[in-house]
N, CA, C and O atoms as a Maestro MAE file, in Angstrom:
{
 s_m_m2io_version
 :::
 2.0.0
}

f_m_ct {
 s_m_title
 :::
 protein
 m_atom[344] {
  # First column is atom index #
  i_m_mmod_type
  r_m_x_coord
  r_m_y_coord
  r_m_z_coord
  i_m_residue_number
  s_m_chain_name
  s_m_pdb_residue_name
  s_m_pdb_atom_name
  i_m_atomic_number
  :::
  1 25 14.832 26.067 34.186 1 A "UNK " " N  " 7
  2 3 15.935 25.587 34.995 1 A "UNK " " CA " 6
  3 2 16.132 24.104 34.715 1 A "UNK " " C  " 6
  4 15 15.207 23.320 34.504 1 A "UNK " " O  " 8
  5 25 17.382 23.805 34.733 2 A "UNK " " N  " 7
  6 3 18.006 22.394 34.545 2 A "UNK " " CA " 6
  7 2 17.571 21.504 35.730 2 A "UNK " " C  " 6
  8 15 17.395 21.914 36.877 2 A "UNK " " O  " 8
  9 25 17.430 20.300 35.326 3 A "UNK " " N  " 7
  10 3 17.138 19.170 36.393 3 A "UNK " " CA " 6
  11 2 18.098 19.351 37.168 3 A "UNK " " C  " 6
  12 15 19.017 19.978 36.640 3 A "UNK " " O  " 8
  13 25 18.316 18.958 38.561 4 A "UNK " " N  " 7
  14 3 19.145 19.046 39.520 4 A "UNK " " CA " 6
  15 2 19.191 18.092 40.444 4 A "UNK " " C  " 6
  16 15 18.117 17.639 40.839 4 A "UNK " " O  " 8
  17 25 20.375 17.604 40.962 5 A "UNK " " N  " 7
  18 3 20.065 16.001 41.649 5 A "UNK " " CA " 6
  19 2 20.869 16.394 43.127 5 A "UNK " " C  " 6
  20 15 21.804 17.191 43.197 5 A "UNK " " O  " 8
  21 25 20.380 15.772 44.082 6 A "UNK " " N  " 7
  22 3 21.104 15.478 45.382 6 A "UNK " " CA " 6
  23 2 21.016 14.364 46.172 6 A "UNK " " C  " 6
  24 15 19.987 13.698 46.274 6 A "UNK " " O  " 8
  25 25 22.197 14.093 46.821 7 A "UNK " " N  " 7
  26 3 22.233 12.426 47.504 7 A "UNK " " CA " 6
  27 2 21.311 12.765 48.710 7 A "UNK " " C  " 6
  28 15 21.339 13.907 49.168 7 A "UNK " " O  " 8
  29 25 20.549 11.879 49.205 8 A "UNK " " N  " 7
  30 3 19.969 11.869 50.668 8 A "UNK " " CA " 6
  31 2 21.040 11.002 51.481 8 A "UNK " " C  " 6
  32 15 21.248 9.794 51.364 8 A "UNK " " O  " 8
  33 25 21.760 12.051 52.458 9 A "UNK " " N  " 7
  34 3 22.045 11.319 53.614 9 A "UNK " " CA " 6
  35 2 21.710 10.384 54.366 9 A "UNK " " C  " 6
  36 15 20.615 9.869 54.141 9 A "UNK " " O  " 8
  37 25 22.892 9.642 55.976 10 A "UNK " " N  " 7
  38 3 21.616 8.492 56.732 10 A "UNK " " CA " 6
  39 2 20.822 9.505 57.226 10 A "UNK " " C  " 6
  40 15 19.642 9.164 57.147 10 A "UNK " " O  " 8
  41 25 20.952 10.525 57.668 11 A "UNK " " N  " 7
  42 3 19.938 11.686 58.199 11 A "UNK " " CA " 6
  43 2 18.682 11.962 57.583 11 A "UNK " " C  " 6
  44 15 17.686 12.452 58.115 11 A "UNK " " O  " 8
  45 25 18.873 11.509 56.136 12 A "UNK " " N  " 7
  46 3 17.588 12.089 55.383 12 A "UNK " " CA " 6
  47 2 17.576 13.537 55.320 12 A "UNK " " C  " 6
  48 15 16.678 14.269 55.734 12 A "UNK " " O  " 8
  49 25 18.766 13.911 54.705 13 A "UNK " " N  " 7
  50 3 19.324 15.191 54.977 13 A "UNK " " CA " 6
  51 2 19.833 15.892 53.243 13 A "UNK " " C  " 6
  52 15 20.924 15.481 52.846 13 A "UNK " " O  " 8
  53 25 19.203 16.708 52.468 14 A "UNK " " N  " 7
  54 3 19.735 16.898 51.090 14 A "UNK " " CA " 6
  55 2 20.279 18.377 50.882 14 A "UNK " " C  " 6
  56 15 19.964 19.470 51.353 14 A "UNK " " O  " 8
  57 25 21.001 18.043 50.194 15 A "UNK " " N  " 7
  58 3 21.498 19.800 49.636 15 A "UNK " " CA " 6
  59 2 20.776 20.481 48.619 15 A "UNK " " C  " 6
  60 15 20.606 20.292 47.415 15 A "UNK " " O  " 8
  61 25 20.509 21.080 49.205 16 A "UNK " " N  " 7
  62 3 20.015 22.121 47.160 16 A "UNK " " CA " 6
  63 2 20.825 22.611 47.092 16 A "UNK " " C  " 6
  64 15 21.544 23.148 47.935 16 A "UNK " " O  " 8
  65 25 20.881 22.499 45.807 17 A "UNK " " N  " 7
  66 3 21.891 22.821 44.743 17 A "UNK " " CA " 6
  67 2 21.815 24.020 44.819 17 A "UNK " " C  " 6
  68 15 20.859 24.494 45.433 17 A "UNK " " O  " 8
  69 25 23.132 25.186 44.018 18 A "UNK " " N  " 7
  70 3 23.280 26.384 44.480 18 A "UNK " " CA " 6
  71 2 22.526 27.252 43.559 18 A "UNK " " C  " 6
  72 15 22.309 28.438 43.807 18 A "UNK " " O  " 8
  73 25 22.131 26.651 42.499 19 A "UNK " " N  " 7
  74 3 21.250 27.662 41.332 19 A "UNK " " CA " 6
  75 2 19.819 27.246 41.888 19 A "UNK " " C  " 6
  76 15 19.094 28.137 41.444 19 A "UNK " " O  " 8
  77 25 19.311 26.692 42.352 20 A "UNK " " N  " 7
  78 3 17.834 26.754 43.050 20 A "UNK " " CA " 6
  79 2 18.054 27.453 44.285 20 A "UNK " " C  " 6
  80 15 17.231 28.351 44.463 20 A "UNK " " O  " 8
  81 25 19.021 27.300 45.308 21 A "UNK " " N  " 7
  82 3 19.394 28.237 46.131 21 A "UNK " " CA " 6
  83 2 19.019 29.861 45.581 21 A "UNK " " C  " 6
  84 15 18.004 30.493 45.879 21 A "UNK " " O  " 8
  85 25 19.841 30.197 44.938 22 A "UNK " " N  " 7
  86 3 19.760 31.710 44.245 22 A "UNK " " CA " 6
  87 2 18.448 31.804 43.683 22 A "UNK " " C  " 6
  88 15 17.809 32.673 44.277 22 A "UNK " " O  " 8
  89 25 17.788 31.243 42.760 23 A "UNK " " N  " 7
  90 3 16.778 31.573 42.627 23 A "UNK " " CA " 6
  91 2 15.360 31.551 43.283 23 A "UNK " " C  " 6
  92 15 14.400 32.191 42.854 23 A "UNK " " O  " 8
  93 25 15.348 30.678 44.449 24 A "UNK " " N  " 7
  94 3 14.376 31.023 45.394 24 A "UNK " " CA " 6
  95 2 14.336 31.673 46.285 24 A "UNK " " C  " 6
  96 15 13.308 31.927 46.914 24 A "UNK " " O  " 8
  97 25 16.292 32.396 46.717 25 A "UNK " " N  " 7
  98 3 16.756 32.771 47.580 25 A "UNK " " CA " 6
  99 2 16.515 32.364 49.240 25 A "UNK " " C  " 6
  100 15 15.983 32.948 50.184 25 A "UNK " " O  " 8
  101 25 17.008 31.412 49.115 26 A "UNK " " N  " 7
  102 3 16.702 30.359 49.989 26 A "UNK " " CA " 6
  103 2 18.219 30.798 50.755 26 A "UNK " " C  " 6
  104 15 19.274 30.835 50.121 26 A "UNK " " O  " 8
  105 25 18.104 31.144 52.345 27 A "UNK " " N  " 7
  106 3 19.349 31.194 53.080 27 A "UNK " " CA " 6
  107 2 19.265 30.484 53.804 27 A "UNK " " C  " 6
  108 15 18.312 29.717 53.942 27 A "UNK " " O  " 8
  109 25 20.564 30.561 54.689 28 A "UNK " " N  " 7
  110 3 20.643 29.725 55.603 28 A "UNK " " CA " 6
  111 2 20.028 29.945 56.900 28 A "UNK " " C  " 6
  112 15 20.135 31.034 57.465 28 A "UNK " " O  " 8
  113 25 19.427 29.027 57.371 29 A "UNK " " N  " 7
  114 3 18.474 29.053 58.448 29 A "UNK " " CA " 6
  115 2 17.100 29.598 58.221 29 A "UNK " " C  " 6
  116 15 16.391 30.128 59.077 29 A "UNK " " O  " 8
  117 25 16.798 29.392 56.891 30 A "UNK " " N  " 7
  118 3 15.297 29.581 56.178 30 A "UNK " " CA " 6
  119 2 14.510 28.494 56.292 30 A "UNK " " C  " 6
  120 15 15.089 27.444 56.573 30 A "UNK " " O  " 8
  121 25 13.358 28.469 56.150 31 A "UNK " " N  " 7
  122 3 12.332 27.439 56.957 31 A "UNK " " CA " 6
  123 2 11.854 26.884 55.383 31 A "UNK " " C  " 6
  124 15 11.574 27.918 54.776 31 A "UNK " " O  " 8
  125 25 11.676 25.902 54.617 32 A "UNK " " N  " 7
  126 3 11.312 25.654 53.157 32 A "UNK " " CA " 6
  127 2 10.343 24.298 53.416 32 A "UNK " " C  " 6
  128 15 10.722 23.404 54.173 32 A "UNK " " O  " 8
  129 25 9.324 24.251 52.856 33 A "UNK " " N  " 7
  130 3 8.277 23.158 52.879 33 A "UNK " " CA " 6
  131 2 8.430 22.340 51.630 33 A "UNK " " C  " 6
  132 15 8.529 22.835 50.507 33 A "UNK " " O  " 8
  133 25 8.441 21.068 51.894 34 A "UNK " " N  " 7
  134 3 7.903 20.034 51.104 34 A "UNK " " CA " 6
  135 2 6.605 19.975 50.268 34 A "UNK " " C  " 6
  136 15 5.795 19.488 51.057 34 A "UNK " " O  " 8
  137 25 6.025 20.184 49.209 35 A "UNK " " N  " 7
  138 3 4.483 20.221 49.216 35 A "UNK " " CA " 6
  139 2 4.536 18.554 48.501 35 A "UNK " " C  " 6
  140 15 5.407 18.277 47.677 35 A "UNK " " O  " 8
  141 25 3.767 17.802 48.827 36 A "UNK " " N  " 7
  142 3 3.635 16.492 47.725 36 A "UNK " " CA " 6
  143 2 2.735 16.641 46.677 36 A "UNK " " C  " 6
  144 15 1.593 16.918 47.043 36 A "UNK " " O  " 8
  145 25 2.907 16.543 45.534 37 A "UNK " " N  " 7
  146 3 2.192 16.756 44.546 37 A "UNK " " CA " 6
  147 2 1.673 15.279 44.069 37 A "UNK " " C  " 6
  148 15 1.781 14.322 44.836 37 A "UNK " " O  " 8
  149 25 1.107 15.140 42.772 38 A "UNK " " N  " 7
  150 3 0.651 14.400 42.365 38 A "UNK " " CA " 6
  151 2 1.976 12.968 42.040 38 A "UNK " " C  " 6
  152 15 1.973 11.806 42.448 38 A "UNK " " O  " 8
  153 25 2.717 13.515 41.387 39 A "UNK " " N  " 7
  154 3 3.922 12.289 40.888 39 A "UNK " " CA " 6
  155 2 5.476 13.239 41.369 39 A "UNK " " C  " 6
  156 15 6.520 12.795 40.892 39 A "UNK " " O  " 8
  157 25 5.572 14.469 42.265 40 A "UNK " " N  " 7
  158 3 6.437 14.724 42.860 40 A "UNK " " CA " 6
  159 2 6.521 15.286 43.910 40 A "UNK " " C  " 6
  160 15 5.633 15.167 44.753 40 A "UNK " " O  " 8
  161 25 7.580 16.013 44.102 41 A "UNK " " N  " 7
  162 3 7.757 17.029 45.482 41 A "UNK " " CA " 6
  163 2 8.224 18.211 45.208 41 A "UNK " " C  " 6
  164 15 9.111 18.099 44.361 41 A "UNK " " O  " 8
  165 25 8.018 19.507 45.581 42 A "UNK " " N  " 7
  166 3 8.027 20.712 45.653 42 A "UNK " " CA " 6
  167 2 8.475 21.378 46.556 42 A "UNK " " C  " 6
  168 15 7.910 21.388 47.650 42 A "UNK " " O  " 8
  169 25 9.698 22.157 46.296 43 A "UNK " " N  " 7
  170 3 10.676 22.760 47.814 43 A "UNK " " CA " 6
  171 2 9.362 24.549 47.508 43 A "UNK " " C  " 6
  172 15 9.374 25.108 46.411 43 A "UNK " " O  " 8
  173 25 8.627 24.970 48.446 44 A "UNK " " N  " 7
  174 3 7.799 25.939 48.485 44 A "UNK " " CA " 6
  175 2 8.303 26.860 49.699 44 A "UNK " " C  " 6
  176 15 7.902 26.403 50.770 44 A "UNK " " O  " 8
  177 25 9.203 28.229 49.861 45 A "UNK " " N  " 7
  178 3 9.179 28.730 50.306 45 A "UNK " " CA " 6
  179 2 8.196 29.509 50.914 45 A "UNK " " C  " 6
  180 15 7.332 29.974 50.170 45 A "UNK " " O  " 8
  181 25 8.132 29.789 52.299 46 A "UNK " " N  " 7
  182 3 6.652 30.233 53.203 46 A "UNK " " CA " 6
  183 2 6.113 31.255 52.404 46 A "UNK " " C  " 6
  184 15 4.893 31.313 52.245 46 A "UNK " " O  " 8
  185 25 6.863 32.060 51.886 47 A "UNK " " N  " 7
  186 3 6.110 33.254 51.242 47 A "UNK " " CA " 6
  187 2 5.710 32.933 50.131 47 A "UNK " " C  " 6
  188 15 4.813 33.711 49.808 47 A "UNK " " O  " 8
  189 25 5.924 32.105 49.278 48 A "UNK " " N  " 7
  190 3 4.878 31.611 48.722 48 A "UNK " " CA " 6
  191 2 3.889 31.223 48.999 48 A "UNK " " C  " 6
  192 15 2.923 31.933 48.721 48 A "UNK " " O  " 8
  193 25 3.716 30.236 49.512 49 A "UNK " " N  " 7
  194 3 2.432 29.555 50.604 49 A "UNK " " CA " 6
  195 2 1.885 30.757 51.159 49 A "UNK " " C  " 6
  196 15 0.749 31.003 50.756 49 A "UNK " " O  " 8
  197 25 2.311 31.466 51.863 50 A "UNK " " N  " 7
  198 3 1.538 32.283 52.418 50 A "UNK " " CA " 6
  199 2 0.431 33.528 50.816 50 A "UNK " " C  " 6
  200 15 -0.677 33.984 50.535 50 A "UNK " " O  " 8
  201 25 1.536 33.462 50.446 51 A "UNK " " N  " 7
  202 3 0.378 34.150 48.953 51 A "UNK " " CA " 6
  203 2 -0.239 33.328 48.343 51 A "UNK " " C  " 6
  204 15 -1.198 33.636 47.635 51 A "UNK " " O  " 8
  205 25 0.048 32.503 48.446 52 A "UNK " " N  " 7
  206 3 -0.696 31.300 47.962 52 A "UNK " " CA " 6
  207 2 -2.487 31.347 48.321 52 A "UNK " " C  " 6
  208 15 -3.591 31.417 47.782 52 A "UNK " " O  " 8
  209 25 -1.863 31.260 49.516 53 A "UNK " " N  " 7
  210 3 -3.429 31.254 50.923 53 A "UNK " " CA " 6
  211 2 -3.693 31.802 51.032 53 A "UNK " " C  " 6
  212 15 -4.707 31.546 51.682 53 A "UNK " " O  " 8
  213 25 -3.566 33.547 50.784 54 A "UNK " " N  " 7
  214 3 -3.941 34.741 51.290 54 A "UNK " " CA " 6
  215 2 -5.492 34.946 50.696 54 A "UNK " " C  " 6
  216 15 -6.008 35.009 49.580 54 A "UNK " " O  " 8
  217 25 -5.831 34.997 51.758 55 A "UNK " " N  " 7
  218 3 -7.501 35.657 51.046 55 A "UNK " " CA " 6
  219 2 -8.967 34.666 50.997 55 A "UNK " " C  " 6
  220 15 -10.155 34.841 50.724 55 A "UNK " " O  " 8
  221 25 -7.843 33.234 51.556 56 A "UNK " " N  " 7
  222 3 -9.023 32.473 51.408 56 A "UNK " " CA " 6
  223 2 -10.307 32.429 52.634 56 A "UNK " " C  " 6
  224 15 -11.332 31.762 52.772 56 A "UNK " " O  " 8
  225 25 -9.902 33.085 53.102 57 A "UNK " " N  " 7
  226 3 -10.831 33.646 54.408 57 A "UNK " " CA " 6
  227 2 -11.629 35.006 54.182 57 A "UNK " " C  " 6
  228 15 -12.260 35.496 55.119 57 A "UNK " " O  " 8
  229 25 -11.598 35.520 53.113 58 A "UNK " " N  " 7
  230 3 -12.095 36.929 52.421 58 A "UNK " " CA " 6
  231 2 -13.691 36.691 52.236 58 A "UNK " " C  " 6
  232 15 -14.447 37.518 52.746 58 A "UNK " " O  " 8
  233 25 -14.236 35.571 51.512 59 A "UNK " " N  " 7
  234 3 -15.785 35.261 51.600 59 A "UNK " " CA " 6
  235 2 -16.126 35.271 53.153 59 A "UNK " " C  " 6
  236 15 -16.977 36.015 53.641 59 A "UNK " " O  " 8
  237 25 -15.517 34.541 53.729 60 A "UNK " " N  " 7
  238 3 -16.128 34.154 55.398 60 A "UNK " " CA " 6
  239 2 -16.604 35.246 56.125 60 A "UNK " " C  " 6
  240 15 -17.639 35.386 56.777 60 A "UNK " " O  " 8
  241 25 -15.246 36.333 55.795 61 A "UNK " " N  " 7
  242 3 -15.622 37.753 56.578 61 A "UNK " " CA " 6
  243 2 -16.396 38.839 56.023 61 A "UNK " " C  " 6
  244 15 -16.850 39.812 56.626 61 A "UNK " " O  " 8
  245 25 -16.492 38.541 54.755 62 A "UNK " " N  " 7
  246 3 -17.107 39.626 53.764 62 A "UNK " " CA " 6
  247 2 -19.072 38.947 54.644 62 A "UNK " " C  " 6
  248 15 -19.991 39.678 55.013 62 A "UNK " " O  " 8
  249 25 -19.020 37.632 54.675 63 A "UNK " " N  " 7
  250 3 -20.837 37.133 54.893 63 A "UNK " " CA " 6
  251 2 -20.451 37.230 56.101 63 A "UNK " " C  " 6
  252 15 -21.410 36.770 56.722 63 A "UNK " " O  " 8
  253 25 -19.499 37.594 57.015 64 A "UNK " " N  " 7
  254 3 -19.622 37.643 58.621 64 A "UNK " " CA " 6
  255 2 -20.509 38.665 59.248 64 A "UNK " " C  " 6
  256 15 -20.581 39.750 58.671 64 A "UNK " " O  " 8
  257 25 -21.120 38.505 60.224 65 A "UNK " " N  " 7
  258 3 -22.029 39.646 60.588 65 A "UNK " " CA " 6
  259 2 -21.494 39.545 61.976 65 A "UNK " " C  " 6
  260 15 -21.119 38.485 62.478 65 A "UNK " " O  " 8
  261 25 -21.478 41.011 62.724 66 A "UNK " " N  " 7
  262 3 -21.017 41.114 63.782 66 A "UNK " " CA " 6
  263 2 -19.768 41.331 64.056 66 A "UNK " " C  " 6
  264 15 -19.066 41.331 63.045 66 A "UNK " " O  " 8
  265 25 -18.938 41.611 65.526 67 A "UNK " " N  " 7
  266 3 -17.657 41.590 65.707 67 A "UNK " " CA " 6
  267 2 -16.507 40.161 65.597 67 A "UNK " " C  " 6
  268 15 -16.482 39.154 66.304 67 A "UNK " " O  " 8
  269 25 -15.769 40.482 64.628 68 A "UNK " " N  " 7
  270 3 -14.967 39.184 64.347 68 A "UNK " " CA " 6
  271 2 -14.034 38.942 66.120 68 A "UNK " " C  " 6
  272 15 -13.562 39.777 66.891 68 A "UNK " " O  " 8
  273 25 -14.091 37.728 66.173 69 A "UNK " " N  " 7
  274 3 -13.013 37.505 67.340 69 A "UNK " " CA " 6
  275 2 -11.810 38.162 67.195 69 A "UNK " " C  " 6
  276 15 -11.310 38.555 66.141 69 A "UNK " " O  " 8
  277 25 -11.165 38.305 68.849 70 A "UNK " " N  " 7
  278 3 -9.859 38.990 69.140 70 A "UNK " " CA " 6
  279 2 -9.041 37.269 68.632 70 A "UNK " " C  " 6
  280 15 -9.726 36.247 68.578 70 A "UNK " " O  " 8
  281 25 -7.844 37.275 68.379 71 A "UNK " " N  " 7
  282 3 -6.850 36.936 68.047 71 A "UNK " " CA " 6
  283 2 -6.642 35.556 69.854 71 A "UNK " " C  " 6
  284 15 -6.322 34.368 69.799 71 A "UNK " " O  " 8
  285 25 -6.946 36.312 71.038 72 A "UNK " " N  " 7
  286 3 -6.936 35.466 71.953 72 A "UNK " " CA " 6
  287 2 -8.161 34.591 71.969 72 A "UNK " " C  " 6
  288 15 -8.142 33.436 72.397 72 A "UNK " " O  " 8
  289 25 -9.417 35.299 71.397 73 A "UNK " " N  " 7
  290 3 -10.810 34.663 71.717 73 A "UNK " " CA " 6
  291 2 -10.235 33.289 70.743 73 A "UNK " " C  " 6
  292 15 -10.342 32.106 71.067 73 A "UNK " " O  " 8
  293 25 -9.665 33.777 69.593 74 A "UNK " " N  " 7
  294 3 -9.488 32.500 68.570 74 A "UNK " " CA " 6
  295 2 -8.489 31.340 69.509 74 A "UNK " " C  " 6
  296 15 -8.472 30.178 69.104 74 A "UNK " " O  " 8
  297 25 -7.944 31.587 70.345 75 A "UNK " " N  " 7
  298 3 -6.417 30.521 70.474 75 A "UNK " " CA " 6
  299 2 -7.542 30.114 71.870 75 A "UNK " " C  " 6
  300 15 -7.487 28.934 72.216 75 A "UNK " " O  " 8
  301 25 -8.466 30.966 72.606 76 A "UNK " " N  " 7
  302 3 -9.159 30.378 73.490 76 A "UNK " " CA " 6
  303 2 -9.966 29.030 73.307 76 A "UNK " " C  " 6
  304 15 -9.977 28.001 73.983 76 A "UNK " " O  " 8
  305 25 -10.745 29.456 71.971 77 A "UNK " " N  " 7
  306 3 -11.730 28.353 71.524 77 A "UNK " " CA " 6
  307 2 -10.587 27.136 70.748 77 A "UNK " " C  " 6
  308 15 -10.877 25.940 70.704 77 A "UNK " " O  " 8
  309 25 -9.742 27.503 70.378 78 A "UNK " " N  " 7
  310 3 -9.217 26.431 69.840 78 A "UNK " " CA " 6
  311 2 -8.480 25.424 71.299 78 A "UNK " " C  " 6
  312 15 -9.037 24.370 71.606 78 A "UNK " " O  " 8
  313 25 -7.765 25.698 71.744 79 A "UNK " " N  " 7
  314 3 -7.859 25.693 73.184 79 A "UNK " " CA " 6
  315 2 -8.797 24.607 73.962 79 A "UNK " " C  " 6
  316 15 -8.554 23.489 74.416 79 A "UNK " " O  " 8
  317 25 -9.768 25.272 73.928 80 A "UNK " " N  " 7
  318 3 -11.051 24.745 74.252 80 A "UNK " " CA " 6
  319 2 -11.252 23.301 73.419 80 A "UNK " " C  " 6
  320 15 -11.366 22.173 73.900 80 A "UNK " " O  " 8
  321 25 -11.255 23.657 72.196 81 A "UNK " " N  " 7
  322 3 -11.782 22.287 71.282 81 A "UNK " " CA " 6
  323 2 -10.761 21.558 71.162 81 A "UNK " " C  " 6
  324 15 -11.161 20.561 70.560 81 A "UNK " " O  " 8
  325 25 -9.172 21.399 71.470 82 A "UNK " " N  " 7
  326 3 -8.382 20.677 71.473 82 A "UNK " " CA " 6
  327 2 -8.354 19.600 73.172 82 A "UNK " " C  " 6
  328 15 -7.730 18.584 73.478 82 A "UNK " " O  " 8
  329 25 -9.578 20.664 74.096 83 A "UNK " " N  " 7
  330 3 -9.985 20.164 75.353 83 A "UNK " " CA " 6
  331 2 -7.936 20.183 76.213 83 A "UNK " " C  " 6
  332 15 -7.247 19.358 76.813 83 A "UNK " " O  " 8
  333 25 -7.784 21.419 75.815 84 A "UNK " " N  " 7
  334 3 -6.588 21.376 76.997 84 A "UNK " " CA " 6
  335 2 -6.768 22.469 78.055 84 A "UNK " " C  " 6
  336 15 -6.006 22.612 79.011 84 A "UNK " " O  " 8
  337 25 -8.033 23.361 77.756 85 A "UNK " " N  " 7
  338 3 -8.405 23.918 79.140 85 A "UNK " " CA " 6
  339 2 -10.133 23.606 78.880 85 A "UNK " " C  " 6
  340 15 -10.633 23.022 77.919 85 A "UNK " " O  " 8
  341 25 -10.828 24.201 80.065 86 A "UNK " " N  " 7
  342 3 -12.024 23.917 79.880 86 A "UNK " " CA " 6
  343 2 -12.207 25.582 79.911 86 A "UNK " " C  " 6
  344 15 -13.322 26.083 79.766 86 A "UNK " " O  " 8
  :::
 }
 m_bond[343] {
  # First column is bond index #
  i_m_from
  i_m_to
  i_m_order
  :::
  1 1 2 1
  2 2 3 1
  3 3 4 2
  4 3 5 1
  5 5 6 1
  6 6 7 1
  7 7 8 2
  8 7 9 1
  9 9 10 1
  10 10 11 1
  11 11 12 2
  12 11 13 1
  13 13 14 1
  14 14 15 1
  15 15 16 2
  16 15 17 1
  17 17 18 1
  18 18 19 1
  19 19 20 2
  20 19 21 1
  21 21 22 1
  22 22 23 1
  23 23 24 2
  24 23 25 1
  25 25 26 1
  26 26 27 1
  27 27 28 2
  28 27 29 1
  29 29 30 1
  30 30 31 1
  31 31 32 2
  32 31 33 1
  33 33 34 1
  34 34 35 1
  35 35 36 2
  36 35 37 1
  37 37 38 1
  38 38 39 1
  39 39 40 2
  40 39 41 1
  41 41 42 1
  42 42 43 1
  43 43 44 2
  44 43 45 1
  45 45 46 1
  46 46 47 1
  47 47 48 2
  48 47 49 1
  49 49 50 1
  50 50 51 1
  51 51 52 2
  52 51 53 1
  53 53 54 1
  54 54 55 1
  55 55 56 2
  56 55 57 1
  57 57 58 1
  58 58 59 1
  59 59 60 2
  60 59 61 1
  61 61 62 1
  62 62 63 1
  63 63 64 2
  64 63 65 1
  65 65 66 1
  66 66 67 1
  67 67 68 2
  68 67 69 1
  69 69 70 1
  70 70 71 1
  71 71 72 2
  72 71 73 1
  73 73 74 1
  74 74 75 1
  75 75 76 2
  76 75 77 1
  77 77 78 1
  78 78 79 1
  79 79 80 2
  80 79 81 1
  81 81 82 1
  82 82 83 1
  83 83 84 2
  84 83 85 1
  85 85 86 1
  86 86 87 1
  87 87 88 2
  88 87 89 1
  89 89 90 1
  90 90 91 1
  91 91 92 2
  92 91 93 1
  93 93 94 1
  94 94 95 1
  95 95 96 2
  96 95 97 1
  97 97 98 1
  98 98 99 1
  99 99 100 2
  100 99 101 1
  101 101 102 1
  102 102 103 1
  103 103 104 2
  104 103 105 1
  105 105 106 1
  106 106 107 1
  107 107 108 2
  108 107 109 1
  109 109 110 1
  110 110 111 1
  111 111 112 2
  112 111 113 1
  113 113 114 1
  114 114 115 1
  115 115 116 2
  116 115 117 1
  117 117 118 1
  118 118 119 1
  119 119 120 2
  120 119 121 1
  121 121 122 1
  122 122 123 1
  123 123 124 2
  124 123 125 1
  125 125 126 1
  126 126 127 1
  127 127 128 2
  128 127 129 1
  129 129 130 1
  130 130 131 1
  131 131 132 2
  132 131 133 1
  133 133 134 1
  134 134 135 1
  135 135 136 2
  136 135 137 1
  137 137 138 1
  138 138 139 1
  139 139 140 2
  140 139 141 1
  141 141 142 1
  142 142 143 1
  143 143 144 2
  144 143 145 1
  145 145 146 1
  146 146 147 1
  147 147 148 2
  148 147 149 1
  149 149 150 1
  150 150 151 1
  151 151 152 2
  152 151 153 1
  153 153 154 1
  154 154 155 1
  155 155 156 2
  156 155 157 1
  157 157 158 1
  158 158 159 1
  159 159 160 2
  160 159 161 1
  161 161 162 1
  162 162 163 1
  163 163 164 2
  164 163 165 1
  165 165 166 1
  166 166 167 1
  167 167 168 2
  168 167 169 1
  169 169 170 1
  170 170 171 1
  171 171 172 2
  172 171 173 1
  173 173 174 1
  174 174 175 1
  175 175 176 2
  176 175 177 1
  177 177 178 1
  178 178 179 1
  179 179 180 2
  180 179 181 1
  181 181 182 1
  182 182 183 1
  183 183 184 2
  184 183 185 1
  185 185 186 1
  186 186 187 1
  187 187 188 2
  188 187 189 1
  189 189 190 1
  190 190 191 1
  191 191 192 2
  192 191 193 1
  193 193 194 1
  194 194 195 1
  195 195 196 2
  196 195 197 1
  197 197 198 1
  198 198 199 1
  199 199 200 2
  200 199 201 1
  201 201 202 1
  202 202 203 1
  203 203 204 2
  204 203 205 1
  205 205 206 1
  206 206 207 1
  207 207 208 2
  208 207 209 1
  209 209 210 1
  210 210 211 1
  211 211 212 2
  212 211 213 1
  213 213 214 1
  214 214 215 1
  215 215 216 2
  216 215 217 1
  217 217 218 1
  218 218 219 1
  219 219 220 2
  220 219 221 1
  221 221 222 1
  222 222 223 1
  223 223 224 2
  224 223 225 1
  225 225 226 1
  226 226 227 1
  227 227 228 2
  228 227 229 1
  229 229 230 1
  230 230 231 1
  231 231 232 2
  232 231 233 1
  233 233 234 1
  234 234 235 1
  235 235 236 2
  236 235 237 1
  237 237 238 1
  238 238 239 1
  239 239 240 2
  240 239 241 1
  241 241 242 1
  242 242 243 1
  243 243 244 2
  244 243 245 1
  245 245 246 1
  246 246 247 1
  247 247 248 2
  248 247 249 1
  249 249 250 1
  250 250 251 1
  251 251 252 2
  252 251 253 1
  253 253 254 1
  254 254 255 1
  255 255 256 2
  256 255 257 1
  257 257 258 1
  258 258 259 1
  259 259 260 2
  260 259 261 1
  261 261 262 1
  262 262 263 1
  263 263 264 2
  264 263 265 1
  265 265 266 1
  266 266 267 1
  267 267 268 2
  268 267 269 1
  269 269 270 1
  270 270 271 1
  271 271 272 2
  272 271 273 1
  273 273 274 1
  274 274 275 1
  275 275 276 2
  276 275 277 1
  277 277 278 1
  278 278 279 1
  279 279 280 2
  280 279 281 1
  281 281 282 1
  282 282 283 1
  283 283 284 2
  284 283 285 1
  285 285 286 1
  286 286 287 1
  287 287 288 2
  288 287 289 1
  289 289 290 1
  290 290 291 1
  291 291 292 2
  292 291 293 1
  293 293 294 1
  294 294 295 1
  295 295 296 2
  296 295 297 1
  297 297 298 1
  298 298 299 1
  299 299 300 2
  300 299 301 1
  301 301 302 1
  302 302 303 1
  303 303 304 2
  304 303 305 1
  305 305 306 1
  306 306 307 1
  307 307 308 2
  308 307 309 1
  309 309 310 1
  310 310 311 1
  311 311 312 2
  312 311 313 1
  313 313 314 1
  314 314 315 1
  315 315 316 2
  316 315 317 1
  317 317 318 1
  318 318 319 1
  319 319 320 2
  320 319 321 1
  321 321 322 1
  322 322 323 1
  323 323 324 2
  324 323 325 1
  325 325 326 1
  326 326 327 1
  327 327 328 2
  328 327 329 1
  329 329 330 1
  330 330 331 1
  331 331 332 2
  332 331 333 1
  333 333 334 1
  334 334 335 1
  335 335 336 2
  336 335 337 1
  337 337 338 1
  338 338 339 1
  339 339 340 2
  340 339 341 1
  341 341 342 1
  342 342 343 1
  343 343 344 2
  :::
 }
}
């Protein structure tokens, strides 16, 4: 794909261009991340990222012994360690 340029608004506000549009299929009211790289920036749609990350928790549970936490036990303790309930 061809280099592609856009003005930043006073908003700090840019367009992508319509051929990176189509090819990431990027719509409207889609959520797209910034990643900072070494000498640039990277528009990373979630589903990437999310495959990206997938699995990196696969050792933890594979050496886990015992019942893994419920989904609430997790938001409890975090909860807890952010000290907004006791």
């Amino acid at each position: 794909m061809a280099l592609r340029a856009s003005k930043v608004t006073r908003k700090g506000q840019v367009t992508i261009p319509i051929e990176v549009r189509e090819k990431l299929n990027i719509q409207e009211g889609d959520t797209i991340f910034f990643e900072e790289r070494e000498d640039h920036i990277a528009i990373v749609r979630p589903q990437d990222l999310v495959e990206r990350t997938s699995g990196v928790l696969k050792e933890y549970a594979k050496n886990f012994e015992g019942e893994l936490p419920s989904r609430d036990e997790i938001w409890i303790g975090i909860a807890k360690e952010r000290g907004t309930i006791e």
